[in-house]
C-alpha positions as CSV (number, residue, x, y, z in Angstrom):
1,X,18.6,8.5,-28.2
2,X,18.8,6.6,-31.9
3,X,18.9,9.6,-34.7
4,X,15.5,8.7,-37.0
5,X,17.1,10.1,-39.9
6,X,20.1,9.8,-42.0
7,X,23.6,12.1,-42.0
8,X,22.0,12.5,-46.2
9,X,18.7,13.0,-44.6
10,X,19.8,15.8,-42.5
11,X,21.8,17.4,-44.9
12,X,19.0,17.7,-47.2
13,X,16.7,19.0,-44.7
14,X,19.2,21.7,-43.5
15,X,18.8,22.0,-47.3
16,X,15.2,22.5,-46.7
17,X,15.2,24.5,-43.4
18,X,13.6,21.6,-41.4
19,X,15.0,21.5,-37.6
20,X,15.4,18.9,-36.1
21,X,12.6,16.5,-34.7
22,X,11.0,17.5,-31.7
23,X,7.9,15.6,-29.3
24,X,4.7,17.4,-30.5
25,X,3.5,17.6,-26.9
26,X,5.5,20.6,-25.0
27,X,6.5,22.5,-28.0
28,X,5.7,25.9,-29.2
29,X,2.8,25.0,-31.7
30,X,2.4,28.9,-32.6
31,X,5.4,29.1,-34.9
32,X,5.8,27.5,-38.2
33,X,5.9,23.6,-38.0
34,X,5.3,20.6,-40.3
35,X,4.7,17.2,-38.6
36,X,5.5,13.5,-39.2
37,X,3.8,11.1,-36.6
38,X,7.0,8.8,-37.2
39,X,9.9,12.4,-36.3
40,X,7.9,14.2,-34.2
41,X,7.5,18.3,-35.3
42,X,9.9,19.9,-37.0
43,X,9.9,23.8,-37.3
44,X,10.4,25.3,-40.6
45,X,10.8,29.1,-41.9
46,X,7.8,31.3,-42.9
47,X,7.5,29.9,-46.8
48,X,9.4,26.8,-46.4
49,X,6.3,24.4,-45.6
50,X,5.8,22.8,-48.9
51,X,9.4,21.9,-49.7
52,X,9.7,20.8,-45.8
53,X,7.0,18.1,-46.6
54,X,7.8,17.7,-50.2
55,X,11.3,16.6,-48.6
56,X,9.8,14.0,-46.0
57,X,7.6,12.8,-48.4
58,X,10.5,11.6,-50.7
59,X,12.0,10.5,-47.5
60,X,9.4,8.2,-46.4
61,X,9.3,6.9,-50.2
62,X,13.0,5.8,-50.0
63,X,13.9,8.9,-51.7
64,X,16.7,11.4,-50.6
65,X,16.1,14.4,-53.0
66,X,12.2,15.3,-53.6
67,X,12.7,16.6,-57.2
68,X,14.2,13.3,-58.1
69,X,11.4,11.1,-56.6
70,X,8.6,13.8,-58.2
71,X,10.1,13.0,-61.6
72,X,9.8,9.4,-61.5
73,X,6.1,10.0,-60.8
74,X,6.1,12.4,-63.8
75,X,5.6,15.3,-61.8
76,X,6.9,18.6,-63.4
77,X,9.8,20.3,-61.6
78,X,7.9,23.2,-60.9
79,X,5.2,21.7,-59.5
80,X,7.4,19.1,-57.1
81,X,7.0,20.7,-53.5
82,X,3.5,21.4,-54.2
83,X,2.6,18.1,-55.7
84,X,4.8,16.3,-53.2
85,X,3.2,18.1,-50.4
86,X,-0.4,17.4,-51.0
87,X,0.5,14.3,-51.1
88,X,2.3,14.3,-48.0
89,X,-0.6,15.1,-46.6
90,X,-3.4,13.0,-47.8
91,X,-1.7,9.3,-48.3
92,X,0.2,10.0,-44.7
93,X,-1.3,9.4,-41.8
94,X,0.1,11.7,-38.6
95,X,1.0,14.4,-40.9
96,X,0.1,18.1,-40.5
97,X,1.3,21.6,-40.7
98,X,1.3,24.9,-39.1
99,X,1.7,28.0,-41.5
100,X,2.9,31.8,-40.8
101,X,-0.5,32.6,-42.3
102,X,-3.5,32.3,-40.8
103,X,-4.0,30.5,-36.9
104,X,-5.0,27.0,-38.4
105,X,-3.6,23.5,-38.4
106,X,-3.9,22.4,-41.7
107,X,-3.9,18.0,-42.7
108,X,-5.0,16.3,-45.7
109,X,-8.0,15.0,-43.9
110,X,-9.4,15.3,-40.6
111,X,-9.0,11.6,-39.8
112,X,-5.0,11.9,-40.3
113,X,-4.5,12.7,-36.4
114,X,-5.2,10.9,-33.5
115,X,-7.0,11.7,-30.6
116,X,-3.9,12.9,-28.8
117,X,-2.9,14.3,-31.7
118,X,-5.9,16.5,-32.1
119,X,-6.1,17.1,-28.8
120,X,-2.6,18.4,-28.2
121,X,-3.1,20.8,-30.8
122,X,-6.9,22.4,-30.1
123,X,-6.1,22.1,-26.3
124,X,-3.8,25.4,-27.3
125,X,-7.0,26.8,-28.6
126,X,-5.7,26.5,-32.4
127,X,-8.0,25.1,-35.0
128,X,-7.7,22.3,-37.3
129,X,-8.7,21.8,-40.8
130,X,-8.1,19.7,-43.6
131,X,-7.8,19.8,-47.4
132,X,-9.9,16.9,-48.3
């Protein structure tokens, strides 16, 4: 199987606490999780979502390090994961994320997954909103 990600890459999302990729269909969709249509899901601590998808983000803009890529869009350094994550989430398509708060799947809008997608996730009986 061809690795989707970099030996840099998965440094810096050990970095991060990403795992590695997994198929979103037959995995435990209960525990934590942020997901990128082009990996797969990819568990991540209780409080690690943001930075998790703040880190992907920078990845899928040619960026290794997210604080780096959120300064050269003038993005304070306090405000990078969060920033980078909403973003993450609303200009990506087949992104989501699970949190270890509350029983939803949250994506920047409801349009972002797919039919399978959607249907992979709500066929558990979990919910899906979106911050649009």
């Amino acid at each position: 199987m061809t690795r989707l990600y970099t030996d840099e890459q998965w440094h810096m999302m050990v970095n991060a606490c990403i795992s590695q990729p997994r198929p979103l269909a037959g995995t435990n969709l209960y525990e934590p999780w942020v997901y990128y249509r082009p990996w797969g899901l990819m568990f991540v601590p209780s409080g690690y979502h943001q930075a998790a998808m703040a880190t992907l983000f920078a990845f899928h803009h040619g960026h290794l390090r997210a604080h780096e890529y959120a300064a050269t869009l003038g993005i304070k350094a306090y405000r990078a994961n969060e920033e980078l994550a909403d973003r993450f989430l609303m200009e990506l398509d087949g992104t989501a994320f699970k949190s270890s708060v509350g029983s939803k799947v949250t994506t920047g809008r409801m349009s972002s997954l797919n039919a399978i997608e959607t249907g992979l996730i709500t066929g558990l009986g979990i919910g899906i909103t979106s911050i649009e």
